[in-house]
N, C-alpha and C positions, 0 to 999 in steps of 0.2 A: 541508657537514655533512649527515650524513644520519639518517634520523628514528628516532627508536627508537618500535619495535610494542611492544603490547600488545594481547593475542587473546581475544577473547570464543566459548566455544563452549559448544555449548549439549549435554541428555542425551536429549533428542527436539524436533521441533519446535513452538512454542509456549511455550518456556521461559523466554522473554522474552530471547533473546540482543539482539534489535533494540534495546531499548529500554534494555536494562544499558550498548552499547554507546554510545546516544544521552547518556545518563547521564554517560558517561565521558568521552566529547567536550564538555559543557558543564562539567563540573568542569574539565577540566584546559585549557580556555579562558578559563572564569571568574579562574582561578592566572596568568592571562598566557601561559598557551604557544599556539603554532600547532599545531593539532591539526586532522587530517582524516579522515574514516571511508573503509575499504574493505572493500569482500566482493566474493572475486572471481569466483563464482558466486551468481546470486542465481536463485529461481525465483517467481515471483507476477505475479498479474494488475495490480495496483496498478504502475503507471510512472507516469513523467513526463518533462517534456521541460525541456532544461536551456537557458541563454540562445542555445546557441549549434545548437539545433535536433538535440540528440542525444537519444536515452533512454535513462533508468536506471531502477534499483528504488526504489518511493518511501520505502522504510527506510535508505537514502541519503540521499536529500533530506532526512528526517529529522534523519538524523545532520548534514550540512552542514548545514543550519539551526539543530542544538543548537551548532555550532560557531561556527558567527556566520558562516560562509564561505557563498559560491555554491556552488550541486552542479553536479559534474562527471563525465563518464561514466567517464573515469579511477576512479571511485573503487565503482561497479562495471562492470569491463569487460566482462563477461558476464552476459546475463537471458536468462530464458528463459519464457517466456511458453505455459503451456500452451494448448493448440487443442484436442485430447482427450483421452482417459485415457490414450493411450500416446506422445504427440507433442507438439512445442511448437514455437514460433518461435524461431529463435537469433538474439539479438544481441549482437554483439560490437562494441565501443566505438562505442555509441550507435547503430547501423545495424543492421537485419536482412539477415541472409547469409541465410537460409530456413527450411524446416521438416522438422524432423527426429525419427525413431521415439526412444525410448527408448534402445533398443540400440543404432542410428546413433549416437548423441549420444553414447553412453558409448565409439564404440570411436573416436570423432573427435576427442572434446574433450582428448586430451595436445597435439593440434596447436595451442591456443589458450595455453598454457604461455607462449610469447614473449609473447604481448597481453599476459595477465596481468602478468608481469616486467613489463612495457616500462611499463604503468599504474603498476604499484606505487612503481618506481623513480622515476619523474617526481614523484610524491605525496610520496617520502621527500627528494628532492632539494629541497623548497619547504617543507615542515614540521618541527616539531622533533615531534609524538609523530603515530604513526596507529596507530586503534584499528581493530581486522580482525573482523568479523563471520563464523564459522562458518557452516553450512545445515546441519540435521536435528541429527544425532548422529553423533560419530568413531565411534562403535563401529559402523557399519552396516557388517558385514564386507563384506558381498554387494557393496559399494560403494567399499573400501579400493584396490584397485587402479588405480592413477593418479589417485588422489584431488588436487583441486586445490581444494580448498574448505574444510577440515580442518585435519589434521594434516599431509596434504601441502603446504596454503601455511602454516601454521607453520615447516615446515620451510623452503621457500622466501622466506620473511622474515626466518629466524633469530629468530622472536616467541617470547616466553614467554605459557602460555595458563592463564586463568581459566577454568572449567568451571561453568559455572551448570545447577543441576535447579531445579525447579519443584515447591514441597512442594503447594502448590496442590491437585495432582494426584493426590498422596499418593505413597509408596513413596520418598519423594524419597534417602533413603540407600540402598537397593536402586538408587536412580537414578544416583545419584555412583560408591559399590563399585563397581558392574556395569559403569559404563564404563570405569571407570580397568584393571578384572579384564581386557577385552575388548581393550584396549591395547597395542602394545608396549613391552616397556622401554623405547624411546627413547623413544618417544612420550608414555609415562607420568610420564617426569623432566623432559618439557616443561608437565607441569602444574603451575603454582605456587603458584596458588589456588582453593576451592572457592568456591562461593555458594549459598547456599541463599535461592533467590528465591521471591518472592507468599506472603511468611508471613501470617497470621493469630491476633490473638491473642497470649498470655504468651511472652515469649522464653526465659525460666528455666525454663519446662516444655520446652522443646527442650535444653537444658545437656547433659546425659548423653547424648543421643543425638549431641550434635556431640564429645563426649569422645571417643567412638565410632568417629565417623569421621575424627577425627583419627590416635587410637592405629592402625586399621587402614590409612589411607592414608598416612601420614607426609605429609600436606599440609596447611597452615594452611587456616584457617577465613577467606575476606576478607570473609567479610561475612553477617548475615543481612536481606536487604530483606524489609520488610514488601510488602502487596498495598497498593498506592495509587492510590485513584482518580483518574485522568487521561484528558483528553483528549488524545490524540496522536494522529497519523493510523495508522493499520493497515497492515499488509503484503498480506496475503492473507485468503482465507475463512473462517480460523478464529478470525477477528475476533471478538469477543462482539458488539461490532453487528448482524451480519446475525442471530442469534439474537430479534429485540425483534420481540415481535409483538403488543404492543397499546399503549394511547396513551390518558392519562386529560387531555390537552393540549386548550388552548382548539382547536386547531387540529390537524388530522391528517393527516397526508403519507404514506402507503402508495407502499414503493415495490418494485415488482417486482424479486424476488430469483431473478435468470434464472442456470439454471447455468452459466454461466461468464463472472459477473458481474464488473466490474473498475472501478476507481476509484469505489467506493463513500463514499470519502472525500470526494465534489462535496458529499453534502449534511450534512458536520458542524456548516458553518456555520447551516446552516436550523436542524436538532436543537439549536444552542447561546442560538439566543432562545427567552423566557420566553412559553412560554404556545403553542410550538410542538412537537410529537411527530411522530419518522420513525418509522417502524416498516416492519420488511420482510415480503412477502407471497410464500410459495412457491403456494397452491393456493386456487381461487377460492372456495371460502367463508369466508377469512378477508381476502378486499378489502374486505368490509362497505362502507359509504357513507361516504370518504375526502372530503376538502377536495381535495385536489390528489394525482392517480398518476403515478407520475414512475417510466419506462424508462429504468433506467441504461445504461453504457455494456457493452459483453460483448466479451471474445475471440472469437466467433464468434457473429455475426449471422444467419449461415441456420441453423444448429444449434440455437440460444436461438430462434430465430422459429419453428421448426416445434414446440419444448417450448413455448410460448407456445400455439400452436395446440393441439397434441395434449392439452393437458395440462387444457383448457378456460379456461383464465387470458383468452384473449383474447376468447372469448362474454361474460366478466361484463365484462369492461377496455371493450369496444364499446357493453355496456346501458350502464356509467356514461357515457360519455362521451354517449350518447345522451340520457341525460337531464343531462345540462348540467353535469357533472365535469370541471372541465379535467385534464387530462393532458400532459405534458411529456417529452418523449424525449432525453434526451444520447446523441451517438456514434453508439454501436450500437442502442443503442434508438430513437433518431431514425431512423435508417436504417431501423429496425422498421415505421414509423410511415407511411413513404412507401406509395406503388402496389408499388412490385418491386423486389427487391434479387437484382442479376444476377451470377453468377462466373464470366466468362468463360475467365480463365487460369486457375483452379481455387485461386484464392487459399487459401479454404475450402474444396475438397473439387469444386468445379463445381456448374454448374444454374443456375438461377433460379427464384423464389422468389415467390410473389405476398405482398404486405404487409399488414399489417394494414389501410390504407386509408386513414387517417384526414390525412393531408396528400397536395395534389397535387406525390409526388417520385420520383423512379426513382436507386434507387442502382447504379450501374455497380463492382465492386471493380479495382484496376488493378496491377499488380506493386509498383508502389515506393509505399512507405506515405507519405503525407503528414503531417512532423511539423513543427511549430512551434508558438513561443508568440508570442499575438497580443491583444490589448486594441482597444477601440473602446468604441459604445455601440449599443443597441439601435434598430433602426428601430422605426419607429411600429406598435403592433400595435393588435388590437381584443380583444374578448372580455374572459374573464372575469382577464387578465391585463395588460389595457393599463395598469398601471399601470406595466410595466417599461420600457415607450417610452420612450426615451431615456437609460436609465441607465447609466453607463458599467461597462465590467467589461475584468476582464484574465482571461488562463487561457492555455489550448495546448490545441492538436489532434493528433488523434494516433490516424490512419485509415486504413485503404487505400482505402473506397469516393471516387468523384466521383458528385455529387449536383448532378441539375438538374430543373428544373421539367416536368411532364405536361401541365397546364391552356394550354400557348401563353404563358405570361407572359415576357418578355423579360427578356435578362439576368442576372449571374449571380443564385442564391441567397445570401440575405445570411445573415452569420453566427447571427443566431436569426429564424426562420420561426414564421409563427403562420396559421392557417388556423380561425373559428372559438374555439374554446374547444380549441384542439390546437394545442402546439409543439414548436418541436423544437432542438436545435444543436449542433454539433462540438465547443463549446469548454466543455472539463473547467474545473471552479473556477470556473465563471462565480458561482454563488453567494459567490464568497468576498470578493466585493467587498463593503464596509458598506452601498453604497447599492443595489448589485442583492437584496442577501439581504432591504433593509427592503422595497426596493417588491415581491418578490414576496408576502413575509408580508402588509403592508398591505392586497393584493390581498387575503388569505384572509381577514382581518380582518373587512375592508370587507363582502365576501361572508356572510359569518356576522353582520351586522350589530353586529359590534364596533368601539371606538373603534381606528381604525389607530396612533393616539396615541399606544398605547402598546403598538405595538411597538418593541423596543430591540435593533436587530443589534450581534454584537459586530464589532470591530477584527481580525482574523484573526489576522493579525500580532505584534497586543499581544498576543493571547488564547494564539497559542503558542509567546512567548518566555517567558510564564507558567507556562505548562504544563512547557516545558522548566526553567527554575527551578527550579520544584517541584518536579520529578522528582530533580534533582543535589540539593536539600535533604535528600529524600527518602535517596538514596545518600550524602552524605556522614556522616548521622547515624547510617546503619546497616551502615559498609562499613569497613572497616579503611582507612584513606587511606593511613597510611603505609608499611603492609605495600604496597600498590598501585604504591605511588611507588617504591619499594626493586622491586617485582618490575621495572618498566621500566628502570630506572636500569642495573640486574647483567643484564638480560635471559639469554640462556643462556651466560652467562661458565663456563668449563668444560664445555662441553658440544658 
């Protein structure tokens, strides 16, 4: 048997196609069916690595998560991982092939048409629905040719597509019209339902304007979602998290907001206990005097380490630490953190790089990126963080540099390094462990001469099968389910 699609696409990017889709994979799991998410282009810095050491887009992991299933690179075959404004890393089922311009990318990517098939196919052959996540907007003409991400894998699913705008924004019927105008007939008879998502506010004051768009589009209305506040992890940088720059919390976590920041989602767990504030910091007078500054992870570490530098971010990040701030580095930011971070093969671009200084480490970067997921516990550290000594934590790496010791210290580097009141580590999600998130909080706690007693980490786990919950609650009460049902069921019969 094979799966019948239903396609979530969106009127620009940010419209919440990720999350309508997550939505739709937890309802229609919730009903008993086997349901899987795909997008068969994805572009964002946020990855992750799946059990069997591949990576995807983490608005997949998502969606398999809303799904109750494991994520699989299958389910998006292609990411692409910006490096700079006109380049990005390509990966195609779960591996990096290289890096490539804009224009490269566009006149290469019809040869990537079989992965895509070959994924989708496997996905359809194992599930009874898969819900297909769009990127930006169908109507980007400049873009329509050998679109594979679209309207073209509509068509290559034979999917019927939802079309969500985002009133949020405002213009949200200029947003629907405009694309459906900018369409082709066929393309247009493939739309079977509207959405008008992130409402705010009386629904019967929107009435007449959805009369509106019905009488001019001849397309049913499936739904109108309100805006509902959720935790769920993020795609990319137009996150509303990295926006939060101040913090009225017993405790405050500033964390460096390097441009071409990525897995930002390591610290939602910290942000989720009470009486804890992350806030993000682009320019050195608003680092003010933080509890704890935490160097996330970045697509490119010599790039983000010289804006770090140029930018003065790392004069003020050096006086705190100086006086007695701990600071913590994931990934890229770790690597920040060593003596010198060197690109022999030109991973990044070439050179080497003197580091911020504050650990004895030399990151070497190497061709083949090192990815897996890996758990343990912490060796024993000092400073103003030993309370994390021994705590155990799970996550994944997901790197090109090899990092080894400056000071003569034998042996490898262990998964989290502490030097001082400075740390550093490969492994994304280490916070997300219950007991890694309390001891690093208690640490701040403790430090602010607060009872650490009562710090309360959440369950991760519990915390976003909740979240996913709420979100399907959310859609079922404001989505037409059974127009939904009927769009899958007829998918493009006559057409």
């Amino acid at each position: 048997m094979t799966a019948k699609p239903i396609m979530v696409q969106g009127t620009m990017s940010g419209a919440g196609k990720s999350l309508l889709a997550a939505g739709l994979c937890r309802i229609f799991a919730q009903d008993g069916y086997r349901v899987a998410p795909f997008k068969s282009q994805n572009m964002a810095l946020n990855s992750s690595i799946t059990a069997e050491g591949a990576e995807m887009g983490r608005a997949q992991v998502v969606q398999a998560e809303a799904a109750g299933i494991p994520p699989e690179a299958a389910m998006n075959p292609i990411l692409l991982k910006p490096t700079n404004d006109t380049g990005s890393q390509v990966i195609v089922n779960g591996r990096a092939i290289g890096t490539m311009s804009a224009r490269d990318y566009f006149a290469y990517k019809h040869n990537l048409v079989p992965d895509i098939m070959k994924a989708y196919d496997d996905l359809a052959s194992r599930f009874d629905i898969i819900v297909i996540e769009g990127a930006g907007s169908p109507a980007e003409v400049n873009l329509k040719d050998d679109d594979i991400v679209n309207m073209g894998m509509a068509r290559m699913a034979k999917s019927p597509v939802l079309l969500a705008g985002d009133i949020d924004r405002g213009g949200v019927f200029a947003q629907l019209l405009g694309t459906l105008m900018l369409l082709e007939d066929d393309e247009r008879a493939m739309v079977k339902g509207l959405v008008v998502n992130k409402f705010r506010g009386d629904k019967t004051i929107l009435d007449p304007g959805l009369d509106i768009l019905r009488e001019r589009s001849g397309i049913p209305i499936a739904g109108v979602v309100p805006y509902t506040l959720l935790d769920i992890d993020d795609e990319d940088s137009m996150s509303d998290r990295l926006s939060v720059r101040g913090t009225k919390e017993l405790v405050d976590i500033a964390v460096i907001r390097l441009p071409k920041v990525s897995n930002f989602t390591d610290f939602i767990a910290l942000d989720a206990i009470d009486g804890v504030g992350v806030r993000y910091v682009q320019r050195p007078g608003d680092l003010g005097e933080p509890d704890l500054i935490v160097l996330p992870g970045t697509k490119n570490t010599i790039a983000d380490l010289k804006w770090l530098r140029e930018s003065g971010v790392e004069t003020v990040l050096l006086k705190r630490a100086a006086a007695g701030t701990p600071v913590f580095g994931i990934c890229g930011g770790y690597q920040m953190l060593g003596q010198e971070v060197s690109d022999p093969h030109g991973v990044e671009g070439g050179g080497t790089v003197r580091g911020v200084g504050l650990l004895p480490l030399r990151t070497v970067f190497e061709p083949e990126k090192h990815q897996v997921r890996t758990e343990g516990a912490v060796d024993p550290l000092e400073g103003a963080l030993s309370g994390l000594s021994g705590a155990r934590f799970e996550g994944y790496e997901i790197h090109m540099g090899e990092t080894t010791w400056t000071d003569g210290t034998e042996g490898d580097v262990p998964l989290v390094v502490g030097a001082g009141n400075v740390y550093g580590s490969y492994v994304h999600g280490i916070f997300d462990t219950k007991e890694c998130a309390s001891a690093l909080a208690g640490a701040l706690f403790e430090a602010k001469g607060l009872d650490a007693a009562d710090v309360q980490a959440v369950d991760m786990k519990a915390y976003k099968e909740e979240q996913y919950d709420k979100l399907a609650q959310a859609m079922r009460e404001n989505m037409d389910m059974d127009l939904i049902y009927r769009i899958v069921e007829e998918g493009l019969a006559g057409q």
